[in-house]
C-alpha positions in Angstrom: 10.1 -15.7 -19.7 12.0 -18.7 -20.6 14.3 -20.5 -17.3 16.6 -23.2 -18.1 17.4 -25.3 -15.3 20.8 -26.9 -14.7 20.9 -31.3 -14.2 21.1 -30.3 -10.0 18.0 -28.7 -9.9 16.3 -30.9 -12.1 17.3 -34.0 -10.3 16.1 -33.2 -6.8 12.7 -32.0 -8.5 12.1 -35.5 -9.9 13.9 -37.5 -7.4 11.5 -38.1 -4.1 14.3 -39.3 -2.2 16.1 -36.3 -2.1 15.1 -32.5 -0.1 13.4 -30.3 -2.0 14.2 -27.2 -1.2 11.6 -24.5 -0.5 12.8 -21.7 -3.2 12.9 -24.2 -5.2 9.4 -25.1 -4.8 8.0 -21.8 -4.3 10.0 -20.6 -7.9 8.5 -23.8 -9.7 5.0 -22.3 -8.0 5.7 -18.7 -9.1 6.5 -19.9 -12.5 3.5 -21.9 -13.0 1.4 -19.5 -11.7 2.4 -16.5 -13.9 2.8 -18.2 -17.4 6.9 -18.7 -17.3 8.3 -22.0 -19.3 11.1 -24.0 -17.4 13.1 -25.9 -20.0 16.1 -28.4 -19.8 18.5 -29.0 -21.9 19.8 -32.2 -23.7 23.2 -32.3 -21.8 20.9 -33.1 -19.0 19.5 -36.3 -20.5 23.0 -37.2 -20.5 23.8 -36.5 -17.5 20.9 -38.5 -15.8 21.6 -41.6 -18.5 25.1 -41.5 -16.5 23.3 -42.8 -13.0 24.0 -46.3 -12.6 20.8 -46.8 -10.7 18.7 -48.1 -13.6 15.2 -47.9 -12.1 16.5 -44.0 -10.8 17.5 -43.5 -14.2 14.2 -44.6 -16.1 11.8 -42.6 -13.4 14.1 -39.1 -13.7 14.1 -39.3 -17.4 10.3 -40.2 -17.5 8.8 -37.1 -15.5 11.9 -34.9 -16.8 9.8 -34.8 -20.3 6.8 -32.7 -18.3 9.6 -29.6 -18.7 10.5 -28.5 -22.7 13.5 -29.8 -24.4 15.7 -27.3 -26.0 16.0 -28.6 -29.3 18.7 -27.4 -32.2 21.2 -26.6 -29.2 24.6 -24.8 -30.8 27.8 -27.3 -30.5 29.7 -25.5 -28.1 33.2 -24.5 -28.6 34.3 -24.6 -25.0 34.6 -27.8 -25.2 37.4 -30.5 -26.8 39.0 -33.9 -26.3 40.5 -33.1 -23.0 37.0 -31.8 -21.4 35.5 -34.2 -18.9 32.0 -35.2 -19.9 30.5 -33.6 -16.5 32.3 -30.4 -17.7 31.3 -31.1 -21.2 28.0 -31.1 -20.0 28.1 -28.0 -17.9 29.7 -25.6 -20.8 26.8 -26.8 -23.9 24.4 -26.1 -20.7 25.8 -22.6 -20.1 26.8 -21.6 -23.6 23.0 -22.2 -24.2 22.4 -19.4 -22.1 25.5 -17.5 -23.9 23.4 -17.9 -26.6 20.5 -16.7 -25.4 18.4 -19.7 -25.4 16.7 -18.7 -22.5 16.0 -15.7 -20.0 18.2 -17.3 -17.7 19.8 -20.4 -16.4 19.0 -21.2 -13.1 21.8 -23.7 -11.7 23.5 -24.7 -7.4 26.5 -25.8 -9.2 29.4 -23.0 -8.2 31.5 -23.9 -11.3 29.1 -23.2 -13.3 28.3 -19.8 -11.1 32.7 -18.8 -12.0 32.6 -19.8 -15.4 29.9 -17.7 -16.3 31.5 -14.8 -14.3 34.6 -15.8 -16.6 32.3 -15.4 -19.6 30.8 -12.2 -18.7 27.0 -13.6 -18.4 26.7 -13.4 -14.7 23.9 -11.3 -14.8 22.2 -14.7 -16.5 22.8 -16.9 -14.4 20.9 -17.9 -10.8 21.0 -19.5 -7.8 17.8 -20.8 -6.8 17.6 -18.0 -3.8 18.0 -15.2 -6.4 15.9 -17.1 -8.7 12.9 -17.7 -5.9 13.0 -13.7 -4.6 13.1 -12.2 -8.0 10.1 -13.7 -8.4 8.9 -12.9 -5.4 9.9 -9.5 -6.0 7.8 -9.4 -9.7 4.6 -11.1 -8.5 4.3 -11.8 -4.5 2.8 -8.8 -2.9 4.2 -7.1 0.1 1.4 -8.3 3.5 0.6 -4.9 5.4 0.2 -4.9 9.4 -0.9 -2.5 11.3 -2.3 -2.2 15.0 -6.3 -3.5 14.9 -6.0 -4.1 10.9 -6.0 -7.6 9.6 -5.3 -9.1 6.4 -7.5 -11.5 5.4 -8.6 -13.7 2.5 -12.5 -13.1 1.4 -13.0 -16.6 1.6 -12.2 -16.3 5.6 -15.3 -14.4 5.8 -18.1 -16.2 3.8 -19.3 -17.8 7.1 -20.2 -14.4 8.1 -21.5 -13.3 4.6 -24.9 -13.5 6.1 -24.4 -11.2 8.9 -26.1 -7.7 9.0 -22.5 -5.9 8.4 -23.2 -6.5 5.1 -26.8 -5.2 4.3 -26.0 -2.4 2.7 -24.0 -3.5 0.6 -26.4 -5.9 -0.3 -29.1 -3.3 -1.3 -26.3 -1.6 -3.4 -25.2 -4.1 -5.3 -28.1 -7.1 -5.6 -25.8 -9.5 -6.6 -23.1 -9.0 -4.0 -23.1 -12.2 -2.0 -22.4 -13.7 -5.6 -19.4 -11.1 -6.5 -18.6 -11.7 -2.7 -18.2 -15.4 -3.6 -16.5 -15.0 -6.9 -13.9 -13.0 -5.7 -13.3 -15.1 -3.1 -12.5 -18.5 -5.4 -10.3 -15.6 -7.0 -8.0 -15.3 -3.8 -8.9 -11.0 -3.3 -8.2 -10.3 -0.2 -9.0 -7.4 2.4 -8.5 -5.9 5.6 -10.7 -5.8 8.4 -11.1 -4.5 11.9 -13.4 -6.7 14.0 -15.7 -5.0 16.9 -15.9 -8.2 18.8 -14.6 -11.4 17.8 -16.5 -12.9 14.8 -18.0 -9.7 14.8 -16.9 -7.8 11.8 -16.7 -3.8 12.2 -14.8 -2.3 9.1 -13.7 -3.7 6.1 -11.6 -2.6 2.8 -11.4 -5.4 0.4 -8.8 -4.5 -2.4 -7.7 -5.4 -5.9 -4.7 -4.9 -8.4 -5.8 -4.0 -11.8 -3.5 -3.3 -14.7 -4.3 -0.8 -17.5 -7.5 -0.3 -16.3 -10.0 2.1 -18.0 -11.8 3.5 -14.9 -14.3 6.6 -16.8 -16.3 6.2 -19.4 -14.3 9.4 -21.1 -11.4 7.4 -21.1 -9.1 7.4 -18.6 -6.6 4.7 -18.4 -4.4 4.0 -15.3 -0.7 2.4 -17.4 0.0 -0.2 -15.1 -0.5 -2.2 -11.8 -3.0 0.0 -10.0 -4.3 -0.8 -6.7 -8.3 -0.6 -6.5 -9.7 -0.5 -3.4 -13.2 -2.4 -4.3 -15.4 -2.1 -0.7 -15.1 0.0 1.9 -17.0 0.3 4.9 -16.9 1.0 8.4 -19.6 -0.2 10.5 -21.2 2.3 13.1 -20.1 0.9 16.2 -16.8 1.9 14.6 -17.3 5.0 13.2 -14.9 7.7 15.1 -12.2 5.6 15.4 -9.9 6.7 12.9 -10.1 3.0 11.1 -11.4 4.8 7.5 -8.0 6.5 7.9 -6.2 3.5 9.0 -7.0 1.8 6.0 -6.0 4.4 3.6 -2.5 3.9 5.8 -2.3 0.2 4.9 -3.2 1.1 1.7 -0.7 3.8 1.0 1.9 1.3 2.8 1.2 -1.4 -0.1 1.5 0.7 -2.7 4.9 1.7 -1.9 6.0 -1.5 -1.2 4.3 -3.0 -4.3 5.4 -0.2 -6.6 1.6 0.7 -7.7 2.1 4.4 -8.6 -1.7 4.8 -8.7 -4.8 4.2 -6.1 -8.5 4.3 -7.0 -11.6 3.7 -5.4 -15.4 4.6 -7.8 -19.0 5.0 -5.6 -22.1 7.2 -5.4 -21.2 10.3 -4.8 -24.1 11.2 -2.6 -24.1 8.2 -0.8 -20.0 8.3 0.1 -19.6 12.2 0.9 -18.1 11.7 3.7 -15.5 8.9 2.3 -14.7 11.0 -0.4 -14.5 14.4 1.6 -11.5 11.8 3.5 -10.1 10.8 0.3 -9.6 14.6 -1.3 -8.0 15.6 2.3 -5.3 12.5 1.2 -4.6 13.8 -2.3 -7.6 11.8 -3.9 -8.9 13.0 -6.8 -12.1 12.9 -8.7 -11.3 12.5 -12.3 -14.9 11.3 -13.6 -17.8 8.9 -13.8 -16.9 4.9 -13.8 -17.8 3.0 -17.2 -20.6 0.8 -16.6 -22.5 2.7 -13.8 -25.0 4.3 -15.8 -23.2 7.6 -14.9 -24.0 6.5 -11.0 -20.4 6.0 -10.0 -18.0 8.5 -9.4 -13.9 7.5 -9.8 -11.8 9.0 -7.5 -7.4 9.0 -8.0 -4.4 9.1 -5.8 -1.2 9.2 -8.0 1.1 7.2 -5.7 4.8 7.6 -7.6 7.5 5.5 -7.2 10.1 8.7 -7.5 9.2 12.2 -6.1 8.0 14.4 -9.0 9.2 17.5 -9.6 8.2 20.1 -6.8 7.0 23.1 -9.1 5.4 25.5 -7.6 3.0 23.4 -5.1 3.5 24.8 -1.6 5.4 22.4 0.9 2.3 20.9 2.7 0.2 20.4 -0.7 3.0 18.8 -2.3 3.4 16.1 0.5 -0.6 15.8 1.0 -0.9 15.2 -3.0 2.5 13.0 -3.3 2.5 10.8 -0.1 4.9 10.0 0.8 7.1 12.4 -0.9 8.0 15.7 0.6 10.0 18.9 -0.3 13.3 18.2 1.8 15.4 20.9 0.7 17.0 24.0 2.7 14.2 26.0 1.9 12.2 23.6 4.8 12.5 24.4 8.1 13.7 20.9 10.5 12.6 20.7 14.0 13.8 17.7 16.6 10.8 17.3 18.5 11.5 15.4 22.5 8.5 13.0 23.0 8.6 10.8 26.5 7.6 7.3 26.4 4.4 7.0 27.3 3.1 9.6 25.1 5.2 7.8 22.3 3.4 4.8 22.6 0.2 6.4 22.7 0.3 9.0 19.7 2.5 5.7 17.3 1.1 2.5 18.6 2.5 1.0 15.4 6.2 1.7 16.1 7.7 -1.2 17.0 10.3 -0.6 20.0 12.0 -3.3 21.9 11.0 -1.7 25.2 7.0 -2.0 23.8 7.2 -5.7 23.6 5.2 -6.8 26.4 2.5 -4.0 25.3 0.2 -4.0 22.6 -2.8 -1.7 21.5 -5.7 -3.2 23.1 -4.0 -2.4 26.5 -4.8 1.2 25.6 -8.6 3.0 24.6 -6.6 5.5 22.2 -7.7 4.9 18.7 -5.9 8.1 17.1 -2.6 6.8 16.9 -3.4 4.4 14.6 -4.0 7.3 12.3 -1.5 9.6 9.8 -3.6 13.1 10.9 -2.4 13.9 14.5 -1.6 16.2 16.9 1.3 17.4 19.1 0.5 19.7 22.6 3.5 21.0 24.1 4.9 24.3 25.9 8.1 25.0 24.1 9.9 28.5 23.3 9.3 27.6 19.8 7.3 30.3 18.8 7.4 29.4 14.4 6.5 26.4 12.5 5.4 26.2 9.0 3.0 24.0 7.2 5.0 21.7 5.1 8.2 21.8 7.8 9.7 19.0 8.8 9.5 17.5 12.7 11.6 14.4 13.7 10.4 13.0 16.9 12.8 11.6 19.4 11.9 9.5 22.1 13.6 10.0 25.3 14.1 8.0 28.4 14.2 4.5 27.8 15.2 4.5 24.0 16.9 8.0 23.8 16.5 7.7 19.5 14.9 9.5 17.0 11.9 7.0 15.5 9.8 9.0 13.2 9.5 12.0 11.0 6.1 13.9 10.1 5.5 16.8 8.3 3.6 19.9 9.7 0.6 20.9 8.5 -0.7 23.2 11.2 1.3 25.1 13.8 -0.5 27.2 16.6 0.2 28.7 20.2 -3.4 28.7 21.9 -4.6 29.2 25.6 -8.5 28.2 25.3 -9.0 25.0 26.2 -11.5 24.9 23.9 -10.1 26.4 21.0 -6.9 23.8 21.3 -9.8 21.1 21.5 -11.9 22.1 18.4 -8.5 22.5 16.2 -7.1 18.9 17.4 -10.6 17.5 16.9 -10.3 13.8 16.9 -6.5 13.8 16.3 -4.8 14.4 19.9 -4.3 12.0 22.1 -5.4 14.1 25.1 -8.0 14.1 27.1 -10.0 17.6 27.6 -8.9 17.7 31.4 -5.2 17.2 30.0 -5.7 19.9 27.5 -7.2 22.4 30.5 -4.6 21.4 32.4 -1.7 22.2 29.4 -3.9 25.6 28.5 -3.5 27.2 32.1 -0.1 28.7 30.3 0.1 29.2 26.6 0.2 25.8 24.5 1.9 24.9 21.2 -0.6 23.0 19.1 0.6 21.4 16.4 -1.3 19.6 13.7 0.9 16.7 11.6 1.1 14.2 9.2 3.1 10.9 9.8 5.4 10.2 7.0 7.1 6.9 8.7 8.9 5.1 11.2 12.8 4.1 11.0 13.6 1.0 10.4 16.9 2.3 12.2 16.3 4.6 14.9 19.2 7.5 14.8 20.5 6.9 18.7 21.2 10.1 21.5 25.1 9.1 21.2 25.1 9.5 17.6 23.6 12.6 17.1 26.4 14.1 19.6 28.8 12.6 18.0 27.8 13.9 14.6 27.0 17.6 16.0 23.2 17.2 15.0 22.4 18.1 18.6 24.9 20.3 21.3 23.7 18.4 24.1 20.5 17.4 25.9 17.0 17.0 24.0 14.7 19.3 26.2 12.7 21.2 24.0 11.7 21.6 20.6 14.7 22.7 18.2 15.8 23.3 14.8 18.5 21.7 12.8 20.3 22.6 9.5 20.1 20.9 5.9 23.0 19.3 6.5 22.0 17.6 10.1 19.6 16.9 8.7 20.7 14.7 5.6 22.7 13.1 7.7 20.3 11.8 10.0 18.1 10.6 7.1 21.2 8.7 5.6 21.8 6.8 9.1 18.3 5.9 9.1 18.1 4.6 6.1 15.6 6.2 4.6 
């Protein structure tokens, strides 16, 4: 794309005496970096030949000729023999972009800002806010945190290149400290867990890749795709949830990066177990990687922007396939789901709650939180829930809100201790003397899938007010379509 900018931006660019703001020098980066041409237009000469500070004058003009001069610029007839020659200058700068001499015109001057409203090109012209974000917006990607997960650039971790972590990636791939290295001086980044510090215990190191042909039948992925290149948990880690925990982060950029596919390509015999993880998220394997020697399988998640059409895939299979779209109409069952505090924490140690401030997740041993596969024990009346039904969990006591939503994947009402634990596996967040404890009376187990947390928690007051609930939040209950809706348009969702 082509960006004219207006004499005011141009001026504190050149002139070292004056603030440069940083959108402006982050949109100058962005532009740079991504092949976009910023241009000027004569009328600026002139304006800068009109400052009376010579030596100003001769420097601005001198580095103004690193940007492109418009050349056979239009006379423009907005102008006449009553038109100041600031104004003057301002409409052949803006009728240039009437013109369509360029993308856009990027400009601080508010005149020029109305005029162009007046002249129905609005839409053309920027601020250098708007300017800086849309950029942001079309090439900066979207960080990901998460509890124990940290985003890194490779480079970070050369110093510990050496260390036995990587070995077997090393007998893998005999040139992997050089890949390592080049990918590094590339700016790839991944995210890591570390066992102790400078101790690394997990890492997923990730790509984007755009119109990539990932089989050797084929198989093109249209677009920014996200790739995740290495991934590997050490074993001090393993049972820990963190292979899921990265597919979370991963998942979380793709939806905030708008990358409507996620693919991954390894040894099938060697990765079982990653790939057993991957098909239980909707991964699928869609055939052998170009360049492998038919070694390397390539496994696909179609992550799209809009929910596809539901067809005739049950409610569960739908949202395990389409995270993190789910069937939402009357057809699903809702349940409001009362959760106190301290479980809260435990079972979403990644909701952020202004009451959780002084805590943090190393001040508890739970590791299953951190996951999207979990598990609820409880001893409500509720006697029927159905895989793909929907469960909004509201936290009571202290924030008295509704903070999440999940979707059911499992619902069960079990009295062996250890039947309850060999269905919650490594999901709940109970210990087996909790679970004999809850099993001396008939226990609801139910197995879930996080969707998300609100941004805007949907308070006690408000669901009263709006006749989503009758009155206190004991026990698990159902709500209607139309509660329902509501609650998701107050959250924001």
């Amino acid at each position: 794309m082509r960006f004219l900018l207006d004499t005011n931006i141009l001026i504190p660019l050149e002139d070292s005496q004056l603030p440069l703001k940083a959108s402006l020098a982050n949109f100058v980066r962005l532009s740079h970096a991504n092949g976009h041409e910023l241009i000027y237009h004569p009328a600026s000469e002139n304006d800068i030949n009109r400052d009376s500070n010579e030596l100003r004058k001769q420097q601005t003009l001198e580095r103004l000729r690193q940007y492109s001069r418009l050349e056979n610029c239009p006379d423009c007839p907005w102008n006449d023999n009553n038109t100041t020659p600031n104004d003057a200058a301002d409409n052949e700068i803006l009728y240039a972009i009437y013109c369509d001499a360029a993308h856009a015109l990027i400009t601080e001057d508010h005149g020029i800002h109305q005029k162009a409203k007046l002249k129905g090109i609005s839409d053309k012209v920027y601020y250098i806010q708007t300017a800086d974000d849309w950029l942001r917006r079309l090439y900066e990607r979207v960080s990901v945190q998460l509890p124990n997960i940290e985003e890194i650039g490779l480079h970070s971790l050369v110093p510990v290149l050496n260390s036995n972590f990587f070995d077997s990636l090393r007998d893998g791939y005999p040139n992997f400290d050089d890949w390592f290295r080049s990918k590094a001086r590339n700016g790839m980044k991944a995210w890591v867990v570390w066992d102790t510090p400078g101790v690394l215990g997990a890492i997923c190191i990730y790509d984007i890749q755009t119109n990539e042909k990932i089989t050797e039948e084929g198989l093109v992925l249209n677009g920014a795709a996200l790739k995740l290149s290495t991934f590997k948990v050490g074993e001090t880690m393993r049972g820990r949830k963190i292979g899921e925990l990265f597919l979370k982060a991963a998942f979380r950029f793709a939806t905030l990066n708008h990358h409507e596919n996620i693919f991954i390509h390894g040894e099938l015999d060697e990765h079982s177990f990653l790939f057993d993880l991957l098909e239980d998220f909707g991964f699928e394997n869609v055939g052998t990687h170009p360049g492998s020697t038919g070694r390397d399988v390539v496994y696909v998640k179609h992550h799209p922007t809009n929910p596809p059409p539901a067809s005739n895939i049950k409610p569960f299979d739908y949202f395990r396939k389409y995270y993190p779209h789910y069937h939402k109409d009357s057809h699903v069952k809702k349940f409001l789901i009362p959760i106190q505090p301290e479980f809260h924490r435990i079972l979403f140690p990644d909701y952020t709650s202004e009451h959780d401030k002084q805590l943090t997740l190393f001040q508890t041993t739970n590791n299953v939180g951190n996951a999207i596969k979990l598990a609820y024990l409880c001893h409500a009346q509720m006697k029927s829930i159905n895989a793909g039904d929907i469960v909004f969990f509201y936290r009571s006591d202290d924030e008295q809100s509704i903070t999440s939503i999940g979707i059911v994947e499992q619902y069960q009402i079990l009295n062996d201790p250890s039947a309850i634990a060999q269905l919650v596996s490594r999901r709940t967040v109970y210990t087996m003397k909790d679970i004999e404890n809850m099993a001396q009376t008939d226990t609801r187990v139910m197995l879930f899938r996080l969707v998300k947390h609100f941004k805007s928690p949907v308070p006690y007051n408000w669901l009263l007010e709006n006749k989503v609930i009758k009155g206190r939040i004991q026990s698990i209950q159902s709500i209607n379509q139309q509660a329902f809706e509501s609650v998701i348009q107050h959250a924001g969702v």
